[in-house]
N, C-alpha and C positions, 0 to 999 in steps of 0.2 A: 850532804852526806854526814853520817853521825861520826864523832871520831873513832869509832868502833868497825864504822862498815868497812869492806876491803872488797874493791870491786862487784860492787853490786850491779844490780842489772844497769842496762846504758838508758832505759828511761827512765829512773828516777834521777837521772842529773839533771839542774834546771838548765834553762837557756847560755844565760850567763856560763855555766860551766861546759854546756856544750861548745859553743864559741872561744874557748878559751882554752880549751883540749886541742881543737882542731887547730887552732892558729899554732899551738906547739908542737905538733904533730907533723903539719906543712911546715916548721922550720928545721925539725927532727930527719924528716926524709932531707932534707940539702946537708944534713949533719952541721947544721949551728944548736946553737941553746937559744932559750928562749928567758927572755926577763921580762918582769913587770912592762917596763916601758915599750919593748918592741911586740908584747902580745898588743896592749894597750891602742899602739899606732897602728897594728894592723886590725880590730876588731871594733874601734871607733871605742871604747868601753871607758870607766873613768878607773883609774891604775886603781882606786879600793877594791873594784868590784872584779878588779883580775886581781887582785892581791889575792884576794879571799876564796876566789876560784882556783886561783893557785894552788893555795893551801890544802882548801878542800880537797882537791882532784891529789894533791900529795897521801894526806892521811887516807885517801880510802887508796892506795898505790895506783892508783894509773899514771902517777907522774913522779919521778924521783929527782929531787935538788941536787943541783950539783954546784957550791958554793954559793953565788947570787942569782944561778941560773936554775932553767928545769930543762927536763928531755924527758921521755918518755919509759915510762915506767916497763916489767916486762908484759909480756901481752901474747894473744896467740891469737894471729888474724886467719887460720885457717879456714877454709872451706871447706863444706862437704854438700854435694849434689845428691 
């Protein structure tokens, strides 16, 4: 993601950033935060490539830092049938 974009569609994220949303996400709903190293242990990835996915997923907002950690940016999972 550019540092410009701000939730863009959900397929221009690559792999790596999909992986690395979702592991935050899954630790978001138990209400922990998520850091390098425990997205890391849970997505098998090497903590750069979740660093930088971190990051990314921060600048375009789907994820907001909070100190050393992240959780989830705001979002609207709504549905419509």
């Amino acid at each position: 993601m550019g540092d410009n974009e701000r939730l863009g569609d959900v397929q221009e994220m690559s792999a790596t950033e999909i992986g690395v949303y979702e592991a935050v996400a899954s630790m978001d709903v138990d209400g922990r935060t998520a850091t390098v190293e425990t997205v890391a242990a849970m997505t098998g990835l090497p903590e750069e490539s979740v660093r930088s996915g971190l990051e990314a997923l921060t600048r375009g907002g789907r994820l907001v830092r909070r100190g050393g950690a992240y959780v989830l940016g705001p979002h609207d999972w709504g549905l419509d049938y």
